[in-house]
C-alpha positions in Angstrom: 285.1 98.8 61.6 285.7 101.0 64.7 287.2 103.6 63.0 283.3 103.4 60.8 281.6 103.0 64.4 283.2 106.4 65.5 282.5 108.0 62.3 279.1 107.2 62.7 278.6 108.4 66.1 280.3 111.8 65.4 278.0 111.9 62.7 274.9 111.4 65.3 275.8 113.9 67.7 276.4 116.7 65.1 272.7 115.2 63.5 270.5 115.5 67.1 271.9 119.0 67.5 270.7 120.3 64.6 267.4 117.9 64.9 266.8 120.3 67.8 266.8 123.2 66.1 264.5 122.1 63.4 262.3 125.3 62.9 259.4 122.2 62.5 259.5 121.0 66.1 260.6 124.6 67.9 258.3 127.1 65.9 254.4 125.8 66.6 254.4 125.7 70.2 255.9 129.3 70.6 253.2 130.6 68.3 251.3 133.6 69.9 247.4 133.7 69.9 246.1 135.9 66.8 245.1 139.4 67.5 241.9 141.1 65.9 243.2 142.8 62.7 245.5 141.2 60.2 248.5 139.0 60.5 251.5 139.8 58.8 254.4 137.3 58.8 257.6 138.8 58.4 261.1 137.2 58.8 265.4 136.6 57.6 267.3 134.5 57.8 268.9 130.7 57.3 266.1 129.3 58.8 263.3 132.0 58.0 261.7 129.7 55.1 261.1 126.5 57.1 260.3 128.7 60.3 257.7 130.5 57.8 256.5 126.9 56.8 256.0 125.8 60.3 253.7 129.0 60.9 251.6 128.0 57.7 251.1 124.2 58.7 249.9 125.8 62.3 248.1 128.6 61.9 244.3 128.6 60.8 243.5 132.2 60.5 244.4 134.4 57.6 247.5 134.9 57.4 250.0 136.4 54.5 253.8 137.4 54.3 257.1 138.0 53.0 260.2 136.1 54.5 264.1 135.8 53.0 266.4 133.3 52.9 269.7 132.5 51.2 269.4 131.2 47.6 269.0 127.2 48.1 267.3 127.1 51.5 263.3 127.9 49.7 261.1 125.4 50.9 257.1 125.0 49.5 254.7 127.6 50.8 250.9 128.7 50.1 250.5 132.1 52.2 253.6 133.1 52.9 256.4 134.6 50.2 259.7 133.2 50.5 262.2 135.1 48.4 266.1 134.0 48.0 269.0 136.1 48.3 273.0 136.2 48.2 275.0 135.2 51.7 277.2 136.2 53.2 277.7 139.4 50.9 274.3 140.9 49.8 272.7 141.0 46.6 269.9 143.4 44.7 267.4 140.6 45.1 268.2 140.8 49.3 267.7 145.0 49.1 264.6 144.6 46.9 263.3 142.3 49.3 264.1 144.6 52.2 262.4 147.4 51.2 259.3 145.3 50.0 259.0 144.2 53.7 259.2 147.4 54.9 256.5 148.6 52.8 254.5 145.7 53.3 254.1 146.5 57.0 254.0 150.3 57.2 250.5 151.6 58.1 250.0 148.5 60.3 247.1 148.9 62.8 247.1 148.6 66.8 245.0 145.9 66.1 247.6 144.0 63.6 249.9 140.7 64.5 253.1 141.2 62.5 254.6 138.1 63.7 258.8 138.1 62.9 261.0 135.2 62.1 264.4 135.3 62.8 267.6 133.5 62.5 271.3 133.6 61.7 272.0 134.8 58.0 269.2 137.2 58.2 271.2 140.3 58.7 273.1 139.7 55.2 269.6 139.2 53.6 268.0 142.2 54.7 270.8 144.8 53.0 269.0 147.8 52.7 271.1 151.0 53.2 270.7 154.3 54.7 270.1 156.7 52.2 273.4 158.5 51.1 274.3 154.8 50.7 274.4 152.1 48.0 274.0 148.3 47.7 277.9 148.3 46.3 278.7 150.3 49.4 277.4 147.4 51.8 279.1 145.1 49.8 282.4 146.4 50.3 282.2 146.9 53.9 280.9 143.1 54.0 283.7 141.8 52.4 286.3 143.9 54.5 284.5 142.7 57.6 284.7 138.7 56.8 288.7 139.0 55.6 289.1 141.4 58.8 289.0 138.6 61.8 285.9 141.0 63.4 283.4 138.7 65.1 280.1 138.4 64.8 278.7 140.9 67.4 281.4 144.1 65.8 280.0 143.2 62.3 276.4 143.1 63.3 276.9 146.6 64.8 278.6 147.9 61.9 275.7 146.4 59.7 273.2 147.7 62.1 273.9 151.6 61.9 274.4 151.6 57.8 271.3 149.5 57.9 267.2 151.4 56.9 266.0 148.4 58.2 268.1 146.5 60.6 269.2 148.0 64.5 265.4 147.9 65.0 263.8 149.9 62.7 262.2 147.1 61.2 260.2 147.2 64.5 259.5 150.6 64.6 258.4 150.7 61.3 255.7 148.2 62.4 254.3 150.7 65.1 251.3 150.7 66.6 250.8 147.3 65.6 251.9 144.1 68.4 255.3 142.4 67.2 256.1 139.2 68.1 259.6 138.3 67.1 260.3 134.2 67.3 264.5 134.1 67.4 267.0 130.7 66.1 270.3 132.5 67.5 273.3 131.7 66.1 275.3 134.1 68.2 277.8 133.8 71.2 275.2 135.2 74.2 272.3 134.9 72.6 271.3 138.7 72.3 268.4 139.2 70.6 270.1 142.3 69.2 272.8 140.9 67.6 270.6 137.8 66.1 270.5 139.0 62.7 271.5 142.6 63.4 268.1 143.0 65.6 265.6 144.3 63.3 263.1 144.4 65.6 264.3 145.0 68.9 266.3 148.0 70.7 269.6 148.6 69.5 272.3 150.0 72.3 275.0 150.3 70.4 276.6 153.6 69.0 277.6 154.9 65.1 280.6 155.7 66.9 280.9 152.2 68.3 280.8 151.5 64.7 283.2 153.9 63.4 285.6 152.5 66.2 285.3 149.2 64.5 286.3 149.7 60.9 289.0 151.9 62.5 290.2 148.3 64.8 290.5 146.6 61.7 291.4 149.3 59.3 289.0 149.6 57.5 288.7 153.0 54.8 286.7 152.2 52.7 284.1 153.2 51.0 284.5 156.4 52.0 280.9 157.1 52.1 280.4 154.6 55.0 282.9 155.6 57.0 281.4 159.1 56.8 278.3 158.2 57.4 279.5 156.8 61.2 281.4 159.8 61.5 278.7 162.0 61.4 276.3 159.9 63.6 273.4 162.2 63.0 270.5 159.1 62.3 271.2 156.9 65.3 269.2 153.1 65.7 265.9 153.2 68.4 267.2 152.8 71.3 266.0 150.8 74.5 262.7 152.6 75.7 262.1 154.0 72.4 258.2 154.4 72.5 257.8 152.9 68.7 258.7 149.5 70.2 256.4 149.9 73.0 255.0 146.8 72.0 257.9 144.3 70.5 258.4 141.1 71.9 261.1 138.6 71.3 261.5 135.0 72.2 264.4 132.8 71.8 263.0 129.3 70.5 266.0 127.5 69.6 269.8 128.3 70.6 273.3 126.6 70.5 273.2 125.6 74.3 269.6 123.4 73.7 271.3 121.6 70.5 274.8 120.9 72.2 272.3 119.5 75.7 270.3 117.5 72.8 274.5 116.2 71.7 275.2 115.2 75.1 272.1 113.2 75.8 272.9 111.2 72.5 276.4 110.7 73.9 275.2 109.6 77.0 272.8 107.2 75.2 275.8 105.7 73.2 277.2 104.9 76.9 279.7 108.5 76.4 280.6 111.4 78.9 279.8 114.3 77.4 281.2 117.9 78.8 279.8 120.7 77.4 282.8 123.0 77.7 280.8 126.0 76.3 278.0 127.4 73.8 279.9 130.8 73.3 283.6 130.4 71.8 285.0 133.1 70.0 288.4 133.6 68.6 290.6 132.7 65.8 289.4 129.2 64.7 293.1 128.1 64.6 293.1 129.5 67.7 290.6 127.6 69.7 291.8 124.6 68.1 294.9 125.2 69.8 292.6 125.1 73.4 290.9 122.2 72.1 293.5 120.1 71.4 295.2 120.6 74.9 292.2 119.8 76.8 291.7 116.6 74.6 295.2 115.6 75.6 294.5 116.4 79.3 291.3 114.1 78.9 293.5 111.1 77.2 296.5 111.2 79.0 295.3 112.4 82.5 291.9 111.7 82.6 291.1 115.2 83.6 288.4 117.0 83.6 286.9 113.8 82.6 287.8 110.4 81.8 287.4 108.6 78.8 285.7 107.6 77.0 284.2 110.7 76.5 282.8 113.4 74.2 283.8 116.9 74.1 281.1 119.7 72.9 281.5 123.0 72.1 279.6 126.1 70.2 279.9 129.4 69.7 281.5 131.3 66.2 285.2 131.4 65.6 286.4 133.5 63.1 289.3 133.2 60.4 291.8 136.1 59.6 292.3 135.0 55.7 295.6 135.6 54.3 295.7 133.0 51.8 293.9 131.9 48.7 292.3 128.9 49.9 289.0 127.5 50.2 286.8 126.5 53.4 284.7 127.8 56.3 285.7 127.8 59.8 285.2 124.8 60.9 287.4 123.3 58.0 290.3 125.6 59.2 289.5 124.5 63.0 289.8 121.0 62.4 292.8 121.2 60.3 294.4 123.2 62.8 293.2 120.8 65.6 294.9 117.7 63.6 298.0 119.3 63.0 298.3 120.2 67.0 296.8 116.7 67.9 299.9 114.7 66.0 297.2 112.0 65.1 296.8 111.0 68.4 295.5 107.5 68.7 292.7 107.9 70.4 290.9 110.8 69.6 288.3 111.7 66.5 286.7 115.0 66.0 283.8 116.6 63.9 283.6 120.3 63.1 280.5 121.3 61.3 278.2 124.8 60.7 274.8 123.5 61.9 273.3 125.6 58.7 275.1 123.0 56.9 277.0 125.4 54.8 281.1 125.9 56.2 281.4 129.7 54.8 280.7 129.9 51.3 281.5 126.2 50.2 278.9 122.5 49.6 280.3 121.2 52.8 278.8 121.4 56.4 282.3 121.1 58.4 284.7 117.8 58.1 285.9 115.1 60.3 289.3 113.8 61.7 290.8 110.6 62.9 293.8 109.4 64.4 295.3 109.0 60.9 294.5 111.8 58.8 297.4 113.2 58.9 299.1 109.7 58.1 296.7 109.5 55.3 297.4 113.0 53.8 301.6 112.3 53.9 300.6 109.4 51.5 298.5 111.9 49.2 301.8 113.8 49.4 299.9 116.8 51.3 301.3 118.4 53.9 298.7 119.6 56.7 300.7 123.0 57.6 300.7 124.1 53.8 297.1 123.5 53.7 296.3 125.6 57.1 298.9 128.6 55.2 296.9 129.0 52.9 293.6 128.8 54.6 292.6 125.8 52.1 291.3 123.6 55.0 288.6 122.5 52.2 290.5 121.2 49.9 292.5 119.2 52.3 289.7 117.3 53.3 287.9 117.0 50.0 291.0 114.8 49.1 291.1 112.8 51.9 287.2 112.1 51.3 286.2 113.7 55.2 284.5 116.4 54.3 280.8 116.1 55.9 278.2 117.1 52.8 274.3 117.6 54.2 273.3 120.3 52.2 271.0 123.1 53.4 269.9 121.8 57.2 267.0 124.7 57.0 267.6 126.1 61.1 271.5 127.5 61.7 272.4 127.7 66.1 276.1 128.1 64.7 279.1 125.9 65.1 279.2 122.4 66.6 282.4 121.3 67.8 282.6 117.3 69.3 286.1 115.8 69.8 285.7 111.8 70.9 288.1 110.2 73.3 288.2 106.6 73.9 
C-alpha cells in the first residue's frame, strides 16, 4: 500500500507542474488589448493549439489565424486554423504550413495585431528552408543533431540560420504591424530566442556559430547546408534591427513556475521539497549520476535536507544514442539513476517530458522504486544491458512503470522528482 501511496504522490507532483502550464489558465490574462486594424493569430508549437484555443474562448473581436502543432496535439477551434505536423524531424505538411503563415501575414498594416504563440516543438514545425535548400536537407541535419548529443540551444541556432522563417524573420516579415509574442519555454534560461528557434524576436547568434556546431559534432552533411553556413552571406535580424521595432515577447509559463507549483504540492502532502534547479543540461545518464549522489547525501546524511523530502529538478538532458533502443530522455535518466541508486530502500523517483511525449514514443517518462531493479532480475533483465543499448523504454514497459498521459497540450520540458522518506 505505501509503495501505491508514493506512486501516487509522484504521480501528483509531476500532474500540478504541468497543471501550471496549462495554456487555459496562463494564456487569457496575458492577452494584449486589440489594436485598430486586424488581428492575426499566428503561432508553433506543442502547446500552440490549446494556447490558440484559449485566445478564441477570450477574445471578442474578429479574430482569424493559422497555428501548428505536432500531429495528435489538435484541439477544436472556430477562428483559428490549427494544422498538424511531424516532430521532432519535419515533414511537407510543417514547410507548407510555414510558408502559408508567412504569406498570411505579409502586407500587415501599422494598424494590425499579429498576436504569436509560442512554445517548445515549434521550431521543428515551422521547417521552411532558405532557398538553395530543401525539406530533405533539414531533415538530415535534424536527425544528425538529435543522435549528436548537441543541446537544445546549439540546435536551435543551427535551425535558426538554415531557417526562411525562424531566427526572427517571422517578425520581420510582420513589419509595420505590432507583434505580440506570448512564450511556454521549454528551454534551460528561458531565452526567448531560443524558445522555438525565436521566430519573432532578435537573433544574436552567428552562421558561423552555426558552422562551428556541425563541425563540434562532426557533422558533413548535406553538403548544401554546410555551405550554406560557410558562406554566411544572409545573416538572421539582429538585436536593433528596425523591422522588429515593434515585437514584444512575454514569457507566460516556464519550468521554474511548474517545479514552484511541485513544491507547494509537496509541501501540502507534509514533504520538503528543494528545487535544486530549472536548467540542467548534460548527458541524461549523466545527471542521473548527480542525482543519485545527492539522493544518497539526503538519505544517509540528511544533507542539504532531511527526509522526508522531495527532490525537483528541470531543464533538458540530452542522450548521445549509440544503440538501437527505444525511449526519450527521461526513460534513459531514470534507468541510469536506478542502476546508480542499487535500489535503495528509501527512495522513489519519476522522470517525465511535461509534453507528455519521452522523445518519439506513447509514454510521458517512467517511474522507479526501491525494487525495480529486484523486479527486473526476476523478468531476467539486466538494467545495464538495457541502458547499452539506449532501450530505457522497453525496460520499463515490462516492468509495467512506464507513465502513459498522452498529449498534455503545454510542454515547460523535463520534470525530475526523486522522493526520500
Amino acid at each position: 500500500m505505501k509503495a501505491d501511496g508514493d506512486r501516487n504522490l509522484l504521480m501528483g507532483l509531476f500532474r500540478s507542474a504541468v497543471e501550471a502550464a496549462d495554456p487555459m489558465q496562463i494564456v487569457p490574462p496575458r492577452l494584449p488589448a486589440p489594436g485598430r486594424g486586424r488581428t492575426l493569430v499566428i503561432g508553433a508549437g506543442k502547446a500552440s493549439a490549446q494556447m490558440a484555443r484559449a485566445v478564441e474562448l477570450n477574445w471578442k473581436q474578429p479574430i482569424q489565424g493559422l497555428v501548428v502543432t505536432r500531429y495528435g496535439h489538435k484541439v477544436p477551434t472556430e477562428r483559428i486554423e490549427i494544422v498538424e505536423a511531424a516532430h521532432p524531424v519535419p515533414d511537407q505538411a510543417g514547410m507548407d504550413a510555414a510558408a502559408r503563415m508567412l504569406r498570411l501575414v505579409h502586407g500587415s498594416s501599422p494598424d494590425d495585431l499579429v498576436l504569436c504563440l509560442i512554445s517548445g516543438g515549434g521550431s521543428a514545425l515551422l521547417p521552411l528552408p532558405v532557398p538553395g535548400l530543401t525539406l530533405s536537407d533539414k531533415q538530415q541535419v535534424n536527425r544528425a543533431l538529435l543522435r549528436s548529443g548537441a543541446t537544445i540551444s546549439e540546435m536551435n541556432c543551427v535551425r535558426k540560420h538554415l531557417s526562411a522563417i525562424k531566427g526572427g524573420r517571422l517578425g520581420a516579415a510582420c513589419a509595420p504591424a505590432r507583434v505580440v509574442t506570448l512564450l511556454i519555454s521549454d528551454v534551460p534560461g528561458d531565452d526567448p530566442s531560443v524558445i522555438a528557434s525565436g521566430p519573432t524576436v532578435p537573433d544574436p547568434t552567428t552562421a558561423a556559430e552555426a558552422l562551428a556546431i556541425l563541425q563540434k559534432y562532426s557533422i558533413t552533411e548535406p553538403v548544401a547546408a554546410v555551405d550554406y553556413l560557410r558562406r554566411g552571406h544572409d545573416e538572421t535580424p539582429k538585436p536593433g534591427d528596425p523591422r522588429l521595432a515593434r515585437a514584444e515577447a512575454t514569457l507566460i509559463g516556464t519550468p521554474q513556475a511548474s517545479l514552484e507549483a511541485a513544491a507547494e504540492f509537496a509541501e501540502a502532502a507534509g514533504l520538503t521539497p528543494m528545487i535544486l534547479s530549472d536548467a540542467i543540461e548534460g548527458e541524461a545518464r549523466d545527471v542521473a549520476l548527480v542525482h543519485a549522489a545527492i539522493a544518497r547525501q539526503v538519505a544517509n546524511r540528511g544533507q542539504p535536507v532531511r527526509p522526508p523530502c522531495v527532490l525537483l529538478s528541470g531543464g533538458e538532458t540530452t542522450v548521445t544514442v549509440r544503440g538501437q533502443g527505444r525511449g526519450g530522455r527521461n526513460a534513459e535518466f531514470l534507468l541510469a539513476l536506478a542502476i546508480a541508486l542499487e535500489g535503495h530502500p528509501r527512495v522513489h523517483a519519476i522522470a517525465c517530458d511535461t509534453d507528455g511525449i519521452d522523445g518519439t514514443e506513447d509514454n510521458a517518462g517512467a517511474i522507479i522504486a526501491p525494487d525495480s531493479l529486484q523486479r527486473a532480475a526476476s523478468l531476467g533483465l539486466r538494467a545495464k544491458d538495457f541502458l547499452a543499448d539506449n532501450d530505457g523504454y522497453t525496460f520499463f514497459s515490462k516492468l509495467g512503470d512506464l507513465v502513459v498521459t498522452g498529449p498534455t497540450l503545454t510542454n515547460v520540458n523535463d520534470f525530475r522528482a526523486i522522493l526520500i522518506r
